[in-house]
N, C-alpha and C positions, 0 to 999 in steps of 0.2 A: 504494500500500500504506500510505504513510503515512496518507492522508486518511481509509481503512479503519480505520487505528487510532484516529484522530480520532472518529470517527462513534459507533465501539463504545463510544469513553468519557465521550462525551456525552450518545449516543442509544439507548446500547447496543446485544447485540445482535439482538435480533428487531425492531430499525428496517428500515422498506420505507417509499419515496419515496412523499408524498402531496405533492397540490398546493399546500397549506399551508404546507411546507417551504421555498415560493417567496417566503414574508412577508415584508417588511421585519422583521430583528431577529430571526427566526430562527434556532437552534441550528445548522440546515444550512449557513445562509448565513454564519456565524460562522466554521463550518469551511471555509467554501469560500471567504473572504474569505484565508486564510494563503497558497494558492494562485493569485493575482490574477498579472495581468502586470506587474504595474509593480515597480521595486526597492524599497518599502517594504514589502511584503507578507513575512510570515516564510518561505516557503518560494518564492518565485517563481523561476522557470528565472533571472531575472539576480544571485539573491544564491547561488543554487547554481555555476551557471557563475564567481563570483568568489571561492567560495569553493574549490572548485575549484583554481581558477588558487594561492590565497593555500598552502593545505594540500598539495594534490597535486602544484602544479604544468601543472597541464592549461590550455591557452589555451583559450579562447575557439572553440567547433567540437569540442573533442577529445571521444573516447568516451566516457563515461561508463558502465561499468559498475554491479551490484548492490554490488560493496564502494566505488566510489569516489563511487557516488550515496550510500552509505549512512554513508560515513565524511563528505561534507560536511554532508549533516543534521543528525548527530551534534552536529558544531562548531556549526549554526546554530541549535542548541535552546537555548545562553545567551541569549543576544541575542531570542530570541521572547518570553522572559518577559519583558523590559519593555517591546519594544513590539507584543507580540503580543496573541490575544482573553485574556479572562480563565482560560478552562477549560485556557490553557498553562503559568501559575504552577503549580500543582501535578503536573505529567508533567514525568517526566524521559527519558532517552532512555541509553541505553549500547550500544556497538558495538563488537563482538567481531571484527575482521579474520582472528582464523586459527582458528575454530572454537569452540574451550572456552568456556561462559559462567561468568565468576568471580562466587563471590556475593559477594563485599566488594566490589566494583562496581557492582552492584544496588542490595546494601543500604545503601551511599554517601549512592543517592541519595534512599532513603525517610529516614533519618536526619537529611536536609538539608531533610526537607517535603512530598516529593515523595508523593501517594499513589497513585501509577500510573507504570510505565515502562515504557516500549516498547523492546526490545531486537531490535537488527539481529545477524543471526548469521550472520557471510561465510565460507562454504567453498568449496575447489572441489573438486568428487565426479569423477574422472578426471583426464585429459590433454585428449585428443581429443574424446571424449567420456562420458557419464557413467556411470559405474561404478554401473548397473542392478541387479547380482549381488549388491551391495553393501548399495547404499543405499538400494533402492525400498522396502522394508517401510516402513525408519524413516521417508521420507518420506510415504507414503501414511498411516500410525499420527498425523503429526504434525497432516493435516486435521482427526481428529477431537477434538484436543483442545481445551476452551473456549477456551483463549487464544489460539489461533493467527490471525492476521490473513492470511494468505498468504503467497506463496511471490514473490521477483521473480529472474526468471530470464529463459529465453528460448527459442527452438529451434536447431538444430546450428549456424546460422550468425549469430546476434546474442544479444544478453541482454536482452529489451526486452519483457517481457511479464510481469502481475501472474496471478498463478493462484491461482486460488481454490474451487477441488475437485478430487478425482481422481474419475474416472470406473469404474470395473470395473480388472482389470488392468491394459487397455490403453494408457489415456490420462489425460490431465488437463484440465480445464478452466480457460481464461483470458481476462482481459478485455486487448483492444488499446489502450491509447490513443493511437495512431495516427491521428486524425481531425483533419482541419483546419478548428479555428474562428477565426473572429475576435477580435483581441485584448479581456482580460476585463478591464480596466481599475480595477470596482468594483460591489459586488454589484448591481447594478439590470443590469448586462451579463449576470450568471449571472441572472437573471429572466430576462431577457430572450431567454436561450437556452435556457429549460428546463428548467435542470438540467441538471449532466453527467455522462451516465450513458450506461455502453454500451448498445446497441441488444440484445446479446444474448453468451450467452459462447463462446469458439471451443473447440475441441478441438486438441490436441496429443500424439501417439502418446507415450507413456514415453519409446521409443528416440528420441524426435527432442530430448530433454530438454540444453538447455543443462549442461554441469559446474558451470559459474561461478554459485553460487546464495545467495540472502538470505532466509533463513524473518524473520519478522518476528511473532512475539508478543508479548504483552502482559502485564507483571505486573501487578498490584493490590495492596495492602495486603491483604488480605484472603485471598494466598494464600500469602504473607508464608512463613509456618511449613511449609506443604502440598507448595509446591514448591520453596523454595530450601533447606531444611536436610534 
């Protein structure tokens, strides 16, 4: 979801993968560089899993939920501005743990330079599970609005899935990253692999909907006035 958010504010959004995209020095590969395996990279599983460990507490193996993946990004979007690609100086990031988005939080971070910010917003919609009666409208209404990046949630028995449409009533559409590739070292490996991109999106019934969930939308300077005041 994050890289989602990346792409929209690079590439914007009616960007669709050409082979071109595979250049050395490309925008794609710019964003797909933050995600590499090694621990230099801004967002790589070894600076999350440490951060992790530093924030939450969580060793090395442990769960990672939508709020605990989304509160270590949070922390790791300082440190990306210096030594992350250029397009991350100005995104800022704020993460809301128990629901409310505050705008003196937001507008913090445009104040500070920032003219785009991505905001994690962690609820959980039930107990067991997710309180449908509730909260399906709001979340269905949340698809269609421009900013919205996706949703990272999961089905009744994990949280591990990015969704990125609803379907009719019934269901939702989501991408798995679940696939086991080889370690990506440095972009000439994402060449080399293609692109990473799901082969296609799965379905997931409403009622099968994880509680534990992160919508993830995007401000802009531009919606400044429209939607935070």
């Amino acid at each position: 979801m994050l890289a989602q958010c990346f792409v929209s504010l690079t590439l914007g959004r009616d960007w669709r993968f050409r082979e071109e995209d595979l250049k050395e020095g490309s925008t794609y590969l710019r964003v797909a560089s933050c995600f590499l395996d090694t621990p230099e990279a801004s967002f790589s599983l070894h600076r999350l899993v440490e951060m992790g460990q530093r924030i939450l507490g969580k060793e090395p193996s442990s769960w990672f939920g939508p709020t605990s993946a989304a509160q270590a990004v949070g922390h790791l979007f300082e440190a990306s501005k210096v030594a992350g690609p250029d397009f991350l100086k100005t995104v800022g990031c704020a993460v809301f743990v128990d629901g409310p988005i505050y705008k003196a939080s937001v507008m913090e971070h445009f104040d500070n330079g920032c003219t785009s910010v991505i905001l994690f917003v962690c609820r959980r919609l039930g107990l067991e599970s997710c309180n449908l009666d509730e909260y399906q409208q709001g979340l269905d209404s949340c698809f269609r609005l421009p900013e919205f990046q996706g949703l990272a949630s999961g089905n009744s028995s994990s949280s591990a899935h990015f969704f990125v449409a609803t379907h009719g009533e019934e269901s939702l559409l989501f991408l798995d990253p679940h696939v086991t590739h080889p370690a990506l070292q440095k972009p000439a490996d994402v060449i080399a692999s293609g692109g990473l991109r799901a082969e296609r999106p799965l379905r997931l019934p409403w009622t099968s909907l994880n509680p534990s969930i992160c919508p993830g939308p995007d401000d802009t300077r531009r919606h400044r006035q429209d939607e935070l005041e």
